[in-house]
C-alpha positions in Angstrom: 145.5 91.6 79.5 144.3 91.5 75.9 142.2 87.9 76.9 140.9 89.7 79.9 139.2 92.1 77.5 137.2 90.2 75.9 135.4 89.3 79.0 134.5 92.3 80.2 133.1 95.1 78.5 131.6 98.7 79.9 128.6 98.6 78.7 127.3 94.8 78.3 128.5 94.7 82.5 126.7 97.7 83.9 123.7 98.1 85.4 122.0 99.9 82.3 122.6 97.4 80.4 121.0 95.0 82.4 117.7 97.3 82.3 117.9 97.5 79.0 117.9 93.8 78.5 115.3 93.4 80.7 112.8 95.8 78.9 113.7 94.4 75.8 113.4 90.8 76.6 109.5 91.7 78.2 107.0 92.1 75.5 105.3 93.4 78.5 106.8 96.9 80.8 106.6 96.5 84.5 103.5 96.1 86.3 102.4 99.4 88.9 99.2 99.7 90.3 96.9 102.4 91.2 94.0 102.9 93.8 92.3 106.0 93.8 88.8 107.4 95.2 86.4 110.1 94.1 82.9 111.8 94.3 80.4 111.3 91.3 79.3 114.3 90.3 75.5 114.4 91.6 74.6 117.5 89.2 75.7 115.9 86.1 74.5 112.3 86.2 70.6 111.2 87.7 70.4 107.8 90.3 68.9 105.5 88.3 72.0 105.7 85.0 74.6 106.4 87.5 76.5 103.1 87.1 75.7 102.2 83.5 77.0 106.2 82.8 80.3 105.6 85.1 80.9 101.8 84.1 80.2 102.8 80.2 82.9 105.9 80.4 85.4 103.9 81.5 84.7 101.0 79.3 84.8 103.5 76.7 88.2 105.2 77.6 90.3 102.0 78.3 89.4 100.8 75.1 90.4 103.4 73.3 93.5 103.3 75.3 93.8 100.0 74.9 94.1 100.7 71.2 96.6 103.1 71.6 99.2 100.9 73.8 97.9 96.9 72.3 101.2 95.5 74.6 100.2 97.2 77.6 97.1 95.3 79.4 95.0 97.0 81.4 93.5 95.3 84.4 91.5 96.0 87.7 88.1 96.8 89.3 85.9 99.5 89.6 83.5 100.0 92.3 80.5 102.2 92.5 79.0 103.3 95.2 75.6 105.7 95.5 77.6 108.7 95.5 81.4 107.4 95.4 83.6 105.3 93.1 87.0 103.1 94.1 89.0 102.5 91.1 91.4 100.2 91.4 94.3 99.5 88.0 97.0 97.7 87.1 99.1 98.4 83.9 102.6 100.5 82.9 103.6 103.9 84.1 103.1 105.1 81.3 99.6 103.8 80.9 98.7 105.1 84.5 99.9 108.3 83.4 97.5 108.7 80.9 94.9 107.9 82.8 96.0 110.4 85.8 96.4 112.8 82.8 92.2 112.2 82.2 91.5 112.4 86.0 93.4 115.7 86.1 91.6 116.8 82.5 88.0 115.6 83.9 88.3 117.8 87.1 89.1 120.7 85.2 86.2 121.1 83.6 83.3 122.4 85.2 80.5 119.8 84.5 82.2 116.6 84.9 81.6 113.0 85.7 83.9 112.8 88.7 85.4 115.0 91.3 87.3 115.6 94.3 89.6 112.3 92.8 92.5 111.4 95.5 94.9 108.8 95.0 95.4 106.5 98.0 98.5 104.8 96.6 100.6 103.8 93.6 102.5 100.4 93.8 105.5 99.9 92.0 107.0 96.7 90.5 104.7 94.2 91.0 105.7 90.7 90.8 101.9 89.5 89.4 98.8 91.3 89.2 95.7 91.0 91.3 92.8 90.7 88.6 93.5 89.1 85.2 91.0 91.7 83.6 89.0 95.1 84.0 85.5 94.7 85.4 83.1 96.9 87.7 80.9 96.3 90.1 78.3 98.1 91.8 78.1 98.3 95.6 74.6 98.5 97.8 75.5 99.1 101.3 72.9 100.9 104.0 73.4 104.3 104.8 74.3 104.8 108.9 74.8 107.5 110.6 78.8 108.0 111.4 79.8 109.6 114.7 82.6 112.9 113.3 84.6 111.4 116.0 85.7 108.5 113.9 87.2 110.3 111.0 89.6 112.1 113.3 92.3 109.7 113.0 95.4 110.8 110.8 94.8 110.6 107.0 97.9 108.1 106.9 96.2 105.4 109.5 93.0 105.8 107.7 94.1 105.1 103.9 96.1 102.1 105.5 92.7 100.5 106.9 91.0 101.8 103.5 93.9 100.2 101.4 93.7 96.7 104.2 89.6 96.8 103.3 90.3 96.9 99.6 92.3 94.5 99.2 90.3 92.0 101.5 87.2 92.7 98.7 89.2 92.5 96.0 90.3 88.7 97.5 86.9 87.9 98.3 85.4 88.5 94.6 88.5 86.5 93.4 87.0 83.6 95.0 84.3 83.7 93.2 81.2 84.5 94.6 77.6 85.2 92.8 76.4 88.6 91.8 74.0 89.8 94.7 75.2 91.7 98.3 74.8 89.4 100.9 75.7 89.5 104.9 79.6 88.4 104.4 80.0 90.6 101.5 79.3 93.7 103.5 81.6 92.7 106.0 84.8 93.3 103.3 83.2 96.8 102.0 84.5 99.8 103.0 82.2 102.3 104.0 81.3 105.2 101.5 81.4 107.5 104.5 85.3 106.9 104.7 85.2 107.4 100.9 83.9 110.7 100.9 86.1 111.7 104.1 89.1 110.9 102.0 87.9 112.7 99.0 87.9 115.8 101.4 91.3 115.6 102.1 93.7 118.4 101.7 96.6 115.8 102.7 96.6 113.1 99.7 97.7 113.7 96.3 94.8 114.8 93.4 95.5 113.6 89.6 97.1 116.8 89.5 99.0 117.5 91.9 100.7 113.8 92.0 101.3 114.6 88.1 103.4 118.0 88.5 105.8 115.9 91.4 105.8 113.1 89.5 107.3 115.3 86.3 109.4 117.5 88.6 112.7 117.2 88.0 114.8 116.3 91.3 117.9 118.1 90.8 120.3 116.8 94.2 123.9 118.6 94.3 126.4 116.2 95.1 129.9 117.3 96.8 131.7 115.2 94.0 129.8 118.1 91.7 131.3 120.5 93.2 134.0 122.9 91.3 136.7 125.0 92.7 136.5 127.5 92.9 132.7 128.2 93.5 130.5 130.2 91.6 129.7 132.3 94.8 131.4 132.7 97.9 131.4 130.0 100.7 133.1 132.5 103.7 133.6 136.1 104.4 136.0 137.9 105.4 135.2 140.3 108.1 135.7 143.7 107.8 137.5 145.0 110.9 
């Protein structure tokens, strides 16, 4: 019994433990990954600095938050459209929080770079990341005229083929192709149009809101919880 002891132990064989071990034995956390969209505020910034302004606040933030968190890499792309950006970013939880913590600061204020942000999707546990650093790009596609009927598809099938045309880019400029737009490059580009539908939505999550149910605290009553006798009464007696 006694030599049974020594190879097993509460803690060293539980599932914490393991976690625990895990995080320790990383110098790095876990990799998530965020995609989100939003509106440049037209007011605020002119055409012609519009991507130097947008790629130059972002530089600016990530390296200061890069200070902050040395350990914690933060890589990805940003694309910016004439009126649009698609952020895409792959770090820790806790360094996506801080930047959905400066997406849901930015919108608050009433003269601000970007608006109407809406996250498309947060991955989580990624086995490798998609970009080996942060970069941005700008994106020159013609204007056309969209029929409404198209954007009347549910919000779910639409940020699936957004997500499906993202990620086909995103493999495209991993190829490495030359600066410049050319015919097949257009082909993987979502259209802004689709952009600035899903910054519309009432559906997907703002900076916000995905912040207060991400801090929420999920409080589930399980029957092995339960004491008896109850703090209120489960039946009634009728009264005759």
């Amino acid at each position: 019994m006694a030599e049974n002891a020594l190879h097993f132990n509460t803690y060293r064989n539980s599932l914490f433990s393991e976690t625990v071990k895990q995080k320790t034995t990383n110098e790095r956390g876990v990799i998530h990954r965020l995609v989100y969209v939003a509106k440049i505020n037209q007011d605020w910034i002119s055409e012609r600095d519009k991507c130097s302004a947008v790629t130059e606040y972002f530089e600016e933030f990530l390296s200061k938050l890069q200070k902050k968190t040395p350990r914690e890499v933060v890589t990805g792309l940003l694309l910016v459209y004439s009126k649009s950006i698609i952020h895409l970013l792959e770090s820790t939880s806790e360094v996506l929080t801080q930047i959905l913590k400066n997406l849901s600061e930015m919108e608050e204020g009433s003269n601000s770079l970007l608006k109407d942000c809406r996250i498309l999707v947060v991955s989580h546990c990624l086995p490798v990341r998609l970009f080996s650093s942060w970069s941005c790009r700008m994106i020159k596609v013609p204007v056309r005229q969209t029929d409404a009927a198209e954007h009347t598809q549910p919000v779910e099938l639409l940020v699936s083929h957004s997500l499906a045309m993202i990620y086909k880019y995103c493999t495209y400029l991993l190829k490495g192709i030359r600066e410049g737009q050319d015919t097949k490059e257009q082909a993987h580009v979502l259209e802004e149009e689709t952009i600035i539908h899903l910054c519309q939505s009432q559906v997907l999550h703002s900076p916000n809101t995905f912040l207060k149910s991400y801090t929420k605290p999920v409080n589930i009553l399980m029957d092995t919880e339960i004491v008896w006798p109850t703090s209120h009464r489960l039946y009634w007696k009728r009264e005759w």
